[in-house]
N, CA, C and O atoms as a Tripos MOL2 file, in Angstrom:
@<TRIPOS>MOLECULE
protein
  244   243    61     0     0
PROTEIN
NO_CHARGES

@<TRIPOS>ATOM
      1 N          85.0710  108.1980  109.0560 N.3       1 UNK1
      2 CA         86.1760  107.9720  109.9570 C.3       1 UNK1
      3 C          86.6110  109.3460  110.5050 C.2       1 UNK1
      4 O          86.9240  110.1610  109.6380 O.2       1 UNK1
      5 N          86.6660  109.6400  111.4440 N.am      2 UNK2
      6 CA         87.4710  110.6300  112.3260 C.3       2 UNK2
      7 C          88.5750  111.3350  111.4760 C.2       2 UNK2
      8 O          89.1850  110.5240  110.7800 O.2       2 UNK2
      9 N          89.0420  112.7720  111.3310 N.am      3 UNK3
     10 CA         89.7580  113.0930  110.9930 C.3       3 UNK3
     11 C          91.3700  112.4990  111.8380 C.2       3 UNK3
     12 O          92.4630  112.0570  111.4830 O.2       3 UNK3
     13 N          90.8770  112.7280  112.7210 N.am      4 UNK4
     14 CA         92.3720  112.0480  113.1580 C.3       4 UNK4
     15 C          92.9110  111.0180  113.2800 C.2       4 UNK4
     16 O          94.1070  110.8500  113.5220 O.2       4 UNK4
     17 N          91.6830  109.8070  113.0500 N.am      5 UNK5
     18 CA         91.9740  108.5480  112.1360 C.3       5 UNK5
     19 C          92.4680  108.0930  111.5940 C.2       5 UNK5
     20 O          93.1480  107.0670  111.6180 O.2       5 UNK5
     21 N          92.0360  109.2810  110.5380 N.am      6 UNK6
     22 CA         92.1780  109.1020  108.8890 C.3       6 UNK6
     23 C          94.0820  109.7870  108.7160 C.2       6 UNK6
     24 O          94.7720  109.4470  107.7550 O.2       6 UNK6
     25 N          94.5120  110.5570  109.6160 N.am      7 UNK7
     26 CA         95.5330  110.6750  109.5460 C.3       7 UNK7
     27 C          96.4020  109.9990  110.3080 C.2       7 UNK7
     28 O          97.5440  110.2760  109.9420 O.2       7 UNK7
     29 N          96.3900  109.2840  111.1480 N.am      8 UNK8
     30 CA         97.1180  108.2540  111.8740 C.3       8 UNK8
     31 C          96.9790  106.9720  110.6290 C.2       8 UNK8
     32 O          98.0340  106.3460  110.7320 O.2       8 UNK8
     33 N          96.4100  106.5430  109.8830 N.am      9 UNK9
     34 CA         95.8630  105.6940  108.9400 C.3       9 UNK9
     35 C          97.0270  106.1690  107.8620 C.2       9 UNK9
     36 O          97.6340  105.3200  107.2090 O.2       9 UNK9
     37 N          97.2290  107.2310  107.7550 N.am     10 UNK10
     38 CA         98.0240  107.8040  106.1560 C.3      10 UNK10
     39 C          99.5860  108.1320  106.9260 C.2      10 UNK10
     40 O         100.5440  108.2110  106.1570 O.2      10 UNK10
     41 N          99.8290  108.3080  108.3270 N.am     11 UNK11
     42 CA        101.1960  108.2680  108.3610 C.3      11 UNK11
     43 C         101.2300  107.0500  108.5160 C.2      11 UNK11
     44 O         101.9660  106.6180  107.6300 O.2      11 UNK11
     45 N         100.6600  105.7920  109.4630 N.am     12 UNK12
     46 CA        101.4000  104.4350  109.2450 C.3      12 UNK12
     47 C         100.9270  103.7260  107.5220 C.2      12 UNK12
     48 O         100.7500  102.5250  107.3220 O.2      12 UNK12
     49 N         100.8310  104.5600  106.7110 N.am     13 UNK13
     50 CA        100.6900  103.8380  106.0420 C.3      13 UNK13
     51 C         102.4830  104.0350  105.2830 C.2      13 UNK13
     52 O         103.1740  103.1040  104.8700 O.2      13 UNK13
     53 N         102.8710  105.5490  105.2940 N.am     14 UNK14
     54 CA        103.9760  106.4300  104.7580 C.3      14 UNK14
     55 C         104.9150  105.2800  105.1580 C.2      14 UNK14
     56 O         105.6610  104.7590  104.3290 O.2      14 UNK14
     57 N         104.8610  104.8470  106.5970 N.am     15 UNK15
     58 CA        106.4880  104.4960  107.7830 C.3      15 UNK15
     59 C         106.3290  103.0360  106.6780 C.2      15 UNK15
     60 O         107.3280  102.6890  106.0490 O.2      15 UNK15
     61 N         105.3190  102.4400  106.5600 N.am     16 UNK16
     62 CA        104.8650  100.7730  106.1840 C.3      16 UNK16
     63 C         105.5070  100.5760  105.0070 C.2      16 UNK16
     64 O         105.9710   99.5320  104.5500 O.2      16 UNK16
     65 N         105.4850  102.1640  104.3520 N.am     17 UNK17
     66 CA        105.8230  101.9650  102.6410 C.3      17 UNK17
     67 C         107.2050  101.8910  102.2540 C.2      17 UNK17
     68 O         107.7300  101.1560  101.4180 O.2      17 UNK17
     69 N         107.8830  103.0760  103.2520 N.am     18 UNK18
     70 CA        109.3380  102.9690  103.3800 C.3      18 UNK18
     71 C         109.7900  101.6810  103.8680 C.2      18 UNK18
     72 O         110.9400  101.3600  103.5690 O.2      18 UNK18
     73 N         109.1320  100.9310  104.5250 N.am     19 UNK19
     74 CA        109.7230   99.7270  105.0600 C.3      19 UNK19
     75 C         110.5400   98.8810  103.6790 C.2      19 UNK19
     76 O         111.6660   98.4030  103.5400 O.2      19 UNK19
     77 N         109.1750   99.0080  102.6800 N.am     20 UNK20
     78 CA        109.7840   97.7760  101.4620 C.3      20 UNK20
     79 C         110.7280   98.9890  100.3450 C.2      20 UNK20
     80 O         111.6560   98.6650   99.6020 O.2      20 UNK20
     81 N         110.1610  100.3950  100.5160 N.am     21 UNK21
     82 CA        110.6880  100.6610   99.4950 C.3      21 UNK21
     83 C         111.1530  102.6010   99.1170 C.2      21 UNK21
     84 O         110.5250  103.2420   99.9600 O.2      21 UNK21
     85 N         111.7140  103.2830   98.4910 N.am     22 UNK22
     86 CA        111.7430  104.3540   98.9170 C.3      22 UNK22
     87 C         110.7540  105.4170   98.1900 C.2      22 UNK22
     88 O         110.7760  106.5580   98.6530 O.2      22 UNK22
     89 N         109.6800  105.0910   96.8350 N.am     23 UNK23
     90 CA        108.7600  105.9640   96.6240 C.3      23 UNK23
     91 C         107.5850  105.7070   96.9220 C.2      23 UNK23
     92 O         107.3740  104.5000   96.8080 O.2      23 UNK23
     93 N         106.6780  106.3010   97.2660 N.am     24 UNK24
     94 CA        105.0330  106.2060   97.6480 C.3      24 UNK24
     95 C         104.6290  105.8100   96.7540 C.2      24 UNK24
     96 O         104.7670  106.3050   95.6360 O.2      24 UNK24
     97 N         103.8210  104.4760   97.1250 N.am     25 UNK25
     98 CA        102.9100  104.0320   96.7630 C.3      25 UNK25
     99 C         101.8070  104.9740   95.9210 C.2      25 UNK25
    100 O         101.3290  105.8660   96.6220 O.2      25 UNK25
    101 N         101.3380  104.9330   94.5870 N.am     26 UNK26
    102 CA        100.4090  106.1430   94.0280 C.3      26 UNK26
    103 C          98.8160  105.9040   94.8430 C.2      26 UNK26
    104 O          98.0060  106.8210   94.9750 O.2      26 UNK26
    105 N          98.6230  104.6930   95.2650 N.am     27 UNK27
    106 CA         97.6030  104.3320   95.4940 C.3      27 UNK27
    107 C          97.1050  102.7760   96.3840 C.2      27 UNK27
    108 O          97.8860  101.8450   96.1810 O.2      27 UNK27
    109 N          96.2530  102.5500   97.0450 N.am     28 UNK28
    110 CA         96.0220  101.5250   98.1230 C.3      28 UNK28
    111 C          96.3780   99.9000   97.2460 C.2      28 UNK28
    112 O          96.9540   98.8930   97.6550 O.2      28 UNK28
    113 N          95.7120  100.2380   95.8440 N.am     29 UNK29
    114 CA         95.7170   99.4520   94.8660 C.3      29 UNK29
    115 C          97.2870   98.6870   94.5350 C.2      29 UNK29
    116 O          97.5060   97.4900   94.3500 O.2      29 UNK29
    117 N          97.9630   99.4870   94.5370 N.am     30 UNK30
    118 CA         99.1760   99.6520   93.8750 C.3      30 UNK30
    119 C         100.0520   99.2900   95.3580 C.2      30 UNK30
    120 O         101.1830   98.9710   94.9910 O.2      30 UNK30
    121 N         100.0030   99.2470   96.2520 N.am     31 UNK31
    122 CA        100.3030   99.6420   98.0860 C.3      31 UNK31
    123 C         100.1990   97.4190   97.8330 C.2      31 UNK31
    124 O         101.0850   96.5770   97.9730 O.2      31 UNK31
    125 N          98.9150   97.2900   97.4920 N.am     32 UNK32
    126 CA         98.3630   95.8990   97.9510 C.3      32 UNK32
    127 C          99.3090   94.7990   96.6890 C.2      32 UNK32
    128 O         100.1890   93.9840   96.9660 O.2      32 UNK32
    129 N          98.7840   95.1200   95.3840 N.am     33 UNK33
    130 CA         99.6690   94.2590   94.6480 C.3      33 UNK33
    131 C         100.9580   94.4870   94.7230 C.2      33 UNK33
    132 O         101.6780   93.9600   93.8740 O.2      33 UNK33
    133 N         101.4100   95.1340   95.5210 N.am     34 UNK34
    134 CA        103.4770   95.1200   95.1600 C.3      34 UNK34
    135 C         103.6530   94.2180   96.7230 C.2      34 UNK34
    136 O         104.7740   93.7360   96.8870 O.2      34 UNK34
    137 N         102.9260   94.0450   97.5180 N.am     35 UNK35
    138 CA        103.3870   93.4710   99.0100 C.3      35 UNK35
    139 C         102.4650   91.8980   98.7500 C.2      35 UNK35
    140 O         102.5120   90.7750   99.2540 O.2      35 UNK35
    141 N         101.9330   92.3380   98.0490 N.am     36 UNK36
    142 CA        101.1180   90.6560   97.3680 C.3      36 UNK36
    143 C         102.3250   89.6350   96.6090 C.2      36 UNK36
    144 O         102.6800   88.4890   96.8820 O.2      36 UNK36
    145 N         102.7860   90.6260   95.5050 N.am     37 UNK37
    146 CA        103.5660   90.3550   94.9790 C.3      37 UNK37
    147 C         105.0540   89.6280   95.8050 C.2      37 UNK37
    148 O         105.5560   88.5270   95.5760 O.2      37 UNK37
    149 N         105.6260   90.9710   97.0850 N.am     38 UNK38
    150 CA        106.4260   90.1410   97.5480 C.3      38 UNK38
    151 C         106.1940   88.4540   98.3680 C.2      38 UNK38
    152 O         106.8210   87.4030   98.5030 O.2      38 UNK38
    153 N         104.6410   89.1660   98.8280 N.am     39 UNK39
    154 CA        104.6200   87.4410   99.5540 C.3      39 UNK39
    155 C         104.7400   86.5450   98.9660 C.2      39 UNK39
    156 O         105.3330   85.5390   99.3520 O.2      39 UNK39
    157 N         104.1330   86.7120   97.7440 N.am     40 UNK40
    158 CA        104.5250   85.4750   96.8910 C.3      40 UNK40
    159 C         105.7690   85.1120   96.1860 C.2      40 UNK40
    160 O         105.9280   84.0060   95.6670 O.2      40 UNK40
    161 N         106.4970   85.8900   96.1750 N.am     41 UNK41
    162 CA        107.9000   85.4810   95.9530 C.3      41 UNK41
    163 C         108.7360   85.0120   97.0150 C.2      41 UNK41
    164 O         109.8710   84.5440   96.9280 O.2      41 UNK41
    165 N         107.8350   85.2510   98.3050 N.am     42 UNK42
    166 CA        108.9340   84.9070   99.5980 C.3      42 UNK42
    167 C         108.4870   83.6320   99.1350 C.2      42 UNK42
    168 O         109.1830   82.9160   98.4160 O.2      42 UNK42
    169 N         107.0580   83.2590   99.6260 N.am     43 UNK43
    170 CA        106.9640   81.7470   99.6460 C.3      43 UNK43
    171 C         106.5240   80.7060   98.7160 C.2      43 UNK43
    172 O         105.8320   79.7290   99.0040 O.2      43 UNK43
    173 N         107.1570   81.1240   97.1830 N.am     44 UNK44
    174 CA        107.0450   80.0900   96.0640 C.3      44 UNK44
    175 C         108.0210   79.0350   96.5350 C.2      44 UNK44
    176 O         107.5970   77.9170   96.8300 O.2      44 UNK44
    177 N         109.0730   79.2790   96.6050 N.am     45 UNK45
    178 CA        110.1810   78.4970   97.1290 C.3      45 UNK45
    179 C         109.8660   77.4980   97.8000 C.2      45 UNK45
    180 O         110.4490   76.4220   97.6650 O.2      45 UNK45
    181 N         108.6280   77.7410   98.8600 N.am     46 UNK46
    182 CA        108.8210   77.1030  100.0610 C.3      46 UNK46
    183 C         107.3300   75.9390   99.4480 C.2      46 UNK46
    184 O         106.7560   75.2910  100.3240 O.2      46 UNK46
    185 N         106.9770   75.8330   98.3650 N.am     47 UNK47
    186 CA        105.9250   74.7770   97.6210 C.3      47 UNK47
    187 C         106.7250   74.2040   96.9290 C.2      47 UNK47
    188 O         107.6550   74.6170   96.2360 O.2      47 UNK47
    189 N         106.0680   72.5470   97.2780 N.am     48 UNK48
    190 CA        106.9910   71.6210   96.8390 C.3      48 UNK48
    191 C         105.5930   71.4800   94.9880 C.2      48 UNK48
    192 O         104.4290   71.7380   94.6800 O.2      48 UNK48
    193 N         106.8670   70.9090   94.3790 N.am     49 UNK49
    194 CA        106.2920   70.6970   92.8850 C.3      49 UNK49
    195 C         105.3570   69.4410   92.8420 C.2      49 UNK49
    196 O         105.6960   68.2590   92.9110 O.2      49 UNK49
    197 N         104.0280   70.0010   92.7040 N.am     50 UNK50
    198 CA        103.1310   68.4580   92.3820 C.3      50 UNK50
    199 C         103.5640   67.5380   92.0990 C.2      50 UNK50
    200 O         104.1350   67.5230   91.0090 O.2      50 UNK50
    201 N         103.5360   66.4560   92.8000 N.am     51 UNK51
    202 CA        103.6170   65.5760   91.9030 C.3      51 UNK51
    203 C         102.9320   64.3780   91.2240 C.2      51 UNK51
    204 O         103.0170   63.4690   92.0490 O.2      51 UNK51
    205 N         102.3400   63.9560   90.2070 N.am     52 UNK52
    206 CA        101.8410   63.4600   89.2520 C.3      52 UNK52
    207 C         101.5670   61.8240   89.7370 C.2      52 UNK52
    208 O         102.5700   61.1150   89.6460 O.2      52 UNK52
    209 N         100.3910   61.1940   90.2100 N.am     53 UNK53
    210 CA        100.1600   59.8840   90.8170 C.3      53 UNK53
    211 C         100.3710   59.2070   89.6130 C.2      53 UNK53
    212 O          99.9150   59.6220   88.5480 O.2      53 UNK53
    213 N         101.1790   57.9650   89.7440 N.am     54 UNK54
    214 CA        100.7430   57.1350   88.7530 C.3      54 UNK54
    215 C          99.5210   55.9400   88.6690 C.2      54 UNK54
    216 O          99.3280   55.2170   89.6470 O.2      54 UNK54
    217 N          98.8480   55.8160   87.6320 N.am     55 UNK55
    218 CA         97.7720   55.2960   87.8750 C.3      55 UNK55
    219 C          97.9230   53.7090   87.5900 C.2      55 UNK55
    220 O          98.4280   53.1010   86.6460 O.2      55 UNK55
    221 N          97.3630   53.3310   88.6330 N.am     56 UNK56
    222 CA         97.9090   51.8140   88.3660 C.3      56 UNK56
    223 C          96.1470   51.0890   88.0500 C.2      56 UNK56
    224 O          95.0350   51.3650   88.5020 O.2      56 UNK56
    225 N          96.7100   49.9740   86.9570 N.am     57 UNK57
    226 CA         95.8130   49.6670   86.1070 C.3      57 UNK57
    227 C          96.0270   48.0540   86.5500 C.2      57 UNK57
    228 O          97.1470   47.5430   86.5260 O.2      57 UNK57
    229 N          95.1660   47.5280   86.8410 N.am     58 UNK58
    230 CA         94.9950   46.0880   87.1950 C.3      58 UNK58
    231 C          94.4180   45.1020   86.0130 C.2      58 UNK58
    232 O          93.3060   45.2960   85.5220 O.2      58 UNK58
    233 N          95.0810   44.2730   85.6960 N.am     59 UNK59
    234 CA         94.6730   43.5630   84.7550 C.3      59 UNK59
    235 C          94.0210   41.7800   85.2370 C.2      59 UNK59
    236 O          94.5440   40.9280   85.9550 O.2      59 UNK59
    237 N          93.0970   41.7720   84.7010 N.am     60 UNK60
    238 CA         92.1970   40.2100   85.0030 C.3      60 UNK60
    239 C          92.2460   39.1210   83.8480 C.2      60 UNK60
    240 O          92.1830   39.2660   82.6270 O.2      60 UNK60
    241 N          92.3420   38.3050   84.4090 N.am     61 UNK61
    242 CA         92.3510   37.7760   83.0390 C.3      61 UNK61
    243 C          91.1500   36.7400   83.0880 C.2      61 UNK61
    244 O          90.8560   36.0890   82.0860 O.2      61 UNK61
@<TRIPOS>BOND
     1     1     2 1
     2     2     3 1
     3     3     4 2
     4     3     5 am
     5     5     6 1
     6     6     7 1
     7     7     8 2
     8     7     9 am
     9     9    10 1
    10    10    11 1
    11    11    12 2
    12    11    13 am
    13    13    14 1
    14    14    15 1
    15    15    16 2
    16    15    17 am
    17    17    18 1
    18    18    19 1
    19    19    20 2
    20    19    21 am
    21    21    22 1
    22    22    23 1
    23    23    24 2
    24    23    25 am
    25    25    26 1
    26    26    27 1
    27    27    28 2
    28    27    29 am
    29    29    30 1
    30    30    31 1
    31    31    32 2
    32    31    33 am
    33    33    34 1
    34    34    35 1
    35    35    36 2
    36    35    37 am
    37    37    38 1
    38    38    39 1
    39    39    40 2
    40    39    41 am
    41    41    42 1
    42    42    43 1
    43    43    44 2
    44    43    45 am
    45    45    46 1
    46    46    47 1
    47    47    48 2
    48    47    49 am
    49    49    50 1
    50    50    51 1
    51    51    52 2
    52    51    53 am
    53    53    54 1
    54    54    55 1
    55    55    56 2
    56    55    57 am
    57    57    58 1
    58    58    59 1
    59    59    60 2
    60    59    61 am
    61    61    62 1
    62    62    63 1
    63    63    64 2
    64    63    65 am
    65    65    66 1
    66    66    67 1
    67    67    68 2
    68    67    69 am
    69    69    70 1
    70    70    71 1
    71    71    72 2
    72    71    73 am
    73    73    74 1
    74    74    75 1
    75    75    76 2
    76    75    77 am
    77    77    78 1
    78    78    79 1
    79    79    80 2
    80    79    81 am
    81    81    82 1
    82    82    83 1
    83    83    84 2
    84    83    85 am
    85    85    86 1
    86    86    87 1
    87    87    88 2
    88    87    89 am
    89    89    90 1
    90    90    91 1
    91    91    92 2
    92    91    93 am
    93    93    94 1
    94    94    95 1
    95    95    96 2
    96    95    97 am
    97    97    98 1
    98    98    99 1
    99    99   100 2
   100    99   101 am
   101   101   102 1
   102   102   103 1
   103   103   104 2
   104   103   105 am
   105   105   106 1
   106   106   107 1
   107   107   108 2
   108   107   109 am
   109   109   110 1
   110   110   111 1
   111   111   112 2
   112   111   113 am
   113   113   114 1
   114   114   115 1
   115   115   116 2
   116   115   117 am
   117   117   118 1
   118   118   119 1
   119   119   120 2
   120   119   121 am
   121   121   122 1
   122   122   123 1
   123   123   124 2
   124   123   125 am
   125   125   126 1
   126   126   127 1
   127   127   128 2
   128   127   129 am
   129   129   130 1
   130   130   131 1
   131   131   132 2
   132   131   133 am
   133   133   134 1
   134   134   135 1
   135   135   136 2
   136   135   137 am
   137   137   138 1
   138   138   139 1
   139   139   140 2
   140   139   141 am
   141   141   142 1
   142   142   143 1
   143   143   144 2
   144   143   145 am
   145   145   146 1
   146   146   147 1
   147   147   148 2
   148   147   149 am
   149   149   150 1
   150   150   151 1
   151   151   152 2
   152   151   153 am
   153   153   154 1
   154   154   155 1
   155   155   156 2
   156   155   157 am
   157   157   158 1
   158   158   159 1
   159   159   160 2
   160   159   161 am
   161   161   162 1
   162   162   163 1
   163   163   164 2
   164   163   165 am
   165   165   166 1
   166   166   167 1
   167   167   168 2
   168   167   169 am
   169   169   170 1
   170   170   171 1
   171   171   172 2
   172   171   173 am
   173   173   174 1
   174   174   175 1
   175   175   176 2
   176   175   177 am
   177   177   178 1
   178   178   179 1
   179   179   180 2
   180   179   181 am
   181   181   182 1
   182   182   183 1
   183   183   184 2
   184   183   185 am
   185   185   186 1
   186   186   187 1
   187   187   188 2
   188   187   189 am
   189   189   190 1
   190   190   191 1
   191   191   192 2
   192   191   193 am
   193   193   194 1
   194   194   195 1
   195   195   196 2
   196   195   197 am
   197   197   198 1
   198   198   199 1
   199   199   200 2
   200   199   201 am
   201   201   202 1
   202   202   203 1
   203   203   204 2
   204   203   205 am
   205   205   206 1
   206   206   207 1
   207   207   208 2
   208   207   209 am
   209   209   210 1
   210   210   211 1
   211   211   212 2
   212   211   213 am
   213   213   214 1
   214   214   215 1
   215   215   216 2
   216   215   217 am
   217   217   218 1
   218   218   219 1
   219   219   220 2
   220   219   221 am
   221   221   222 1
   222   222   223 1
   223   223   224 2
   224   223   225 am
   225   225   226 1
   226   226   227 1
   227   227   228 2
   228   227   229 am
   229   229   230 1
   230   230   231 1
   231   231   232 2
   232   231   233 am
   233   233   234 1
   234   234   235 1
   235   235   236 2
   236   235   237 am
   237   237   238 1
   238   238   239 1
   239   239   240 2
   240   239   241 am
   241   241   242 1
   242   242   243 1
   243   243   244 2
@<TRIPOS>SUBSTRUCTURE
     1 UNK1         2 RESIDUE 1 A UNK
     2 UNK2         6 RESIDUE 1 A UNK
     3 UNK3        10 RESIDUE 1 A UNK
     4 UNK4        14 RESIDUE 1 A UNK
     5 UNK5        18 RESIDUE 1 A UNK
     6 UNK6        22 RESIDUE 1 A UNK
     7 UNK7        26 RESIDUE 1 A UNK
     8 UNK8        30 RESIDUE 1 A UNK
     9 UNK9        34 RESIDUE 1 A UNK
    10 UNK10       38 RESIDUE 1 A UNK
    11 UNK11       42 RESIDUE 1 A UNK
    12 UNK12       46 RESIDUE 1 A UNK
    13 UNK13       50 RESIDUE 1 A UNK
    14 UNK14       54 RESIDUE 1 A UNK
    15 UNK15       58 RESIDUE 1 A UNK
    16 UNK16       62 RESIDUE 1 A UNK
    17 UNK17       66 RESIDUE 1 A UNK
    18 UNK18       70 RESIDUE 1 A UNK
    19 UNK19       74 RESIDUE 1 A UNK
    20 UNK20       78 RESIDUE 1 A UNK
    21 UNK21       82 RESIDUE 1 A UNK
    22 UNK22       86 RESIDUE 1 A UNK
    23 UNK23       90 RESIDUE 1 A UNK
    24 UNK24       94 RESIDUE 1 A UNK
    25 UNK25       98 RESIDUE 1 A UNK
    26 UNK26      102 RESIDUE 1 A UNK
    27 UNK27      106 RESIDUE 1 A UNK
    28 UNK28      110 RESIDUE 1 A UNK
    29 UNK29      114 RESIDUE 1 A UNK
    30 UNK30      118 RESIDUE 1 A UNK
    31 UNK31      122 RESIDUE 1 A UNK
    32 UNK32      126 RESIDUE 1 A UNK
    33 UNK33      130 RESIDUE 1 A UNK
    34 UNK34      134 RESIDUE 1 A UNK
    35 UNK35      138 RESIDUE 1 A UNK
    36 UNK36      142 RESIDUE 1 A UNK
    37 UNK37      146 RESIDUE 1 A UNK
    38 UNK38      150 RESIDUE 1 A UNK
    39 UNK39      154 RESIDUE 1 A UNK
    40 UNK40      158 RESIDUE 1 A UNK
    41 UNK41      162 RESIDUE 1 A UNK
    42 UNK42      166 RESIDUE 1 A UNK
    43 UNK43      170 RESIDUE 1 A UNK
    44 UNK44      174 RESIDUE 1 A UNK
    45 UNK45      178 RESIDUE 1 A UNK
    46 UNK46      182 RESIDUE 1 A UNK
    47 UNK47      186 RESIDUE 1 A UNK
    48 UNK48      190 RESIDUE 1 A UNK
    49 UNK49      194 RESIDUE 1 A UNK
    50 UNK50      198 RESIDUE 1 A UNK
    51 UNK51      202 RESIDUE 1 A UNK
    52 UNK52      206 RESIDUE 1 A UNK
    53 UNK53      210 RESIDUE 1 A UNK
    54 UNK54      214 RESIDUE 1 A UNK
    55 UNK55      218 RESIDUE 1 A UNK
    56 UNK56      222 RESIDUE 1 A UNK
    57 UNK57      226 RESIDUE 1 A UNK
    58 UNK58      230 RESIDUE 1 A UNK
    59 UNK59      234 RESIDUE 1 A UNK
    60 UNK60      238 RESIDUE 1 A UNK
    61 UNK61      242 RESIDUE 1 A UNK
C-alpha cells in the first residue's frame, strides 16, 4: 500500500476511535471486537425471544 495510504488509513482510523471512545485502540483486533461488541448490544434488544412451537399430536383411534 502506498505510504500515503497507509497514513490516511491510520488517521481515519485515530478520528473513528475517538468517535466511541477516548484511548487507542492497542490493535485492529481489539479496534474490531469492542465495535462488534457494541453492535451487538445495540441490537439484542431489537430480537424477539424464540418462541417454542407446540407440537400437536393427533390421536386415532
Amino acid at each position: 500500500m502506498p505510504p500515503d495510504l497507509v497514513k490516511a488509513h491510520q488517521t481515519l482510523d485515530k478520528a473513528v476511535d475517538l468517535c466511541y471512545r477516548p484511548q487507542v485502540f492497542i490493535n485492529e483486533l481489539n479496534r474490531i471486537e469492542f465495535l462488534f461488541g457494541l453492535y451487538e448490544s445495540l441490537n439484542t434488544p431489537l430480537l424477539k425471544p424464540e418462541q417454542k412451537k407446540m407440537k400437536v399430536v393427533s390421536q386415532t383411534s
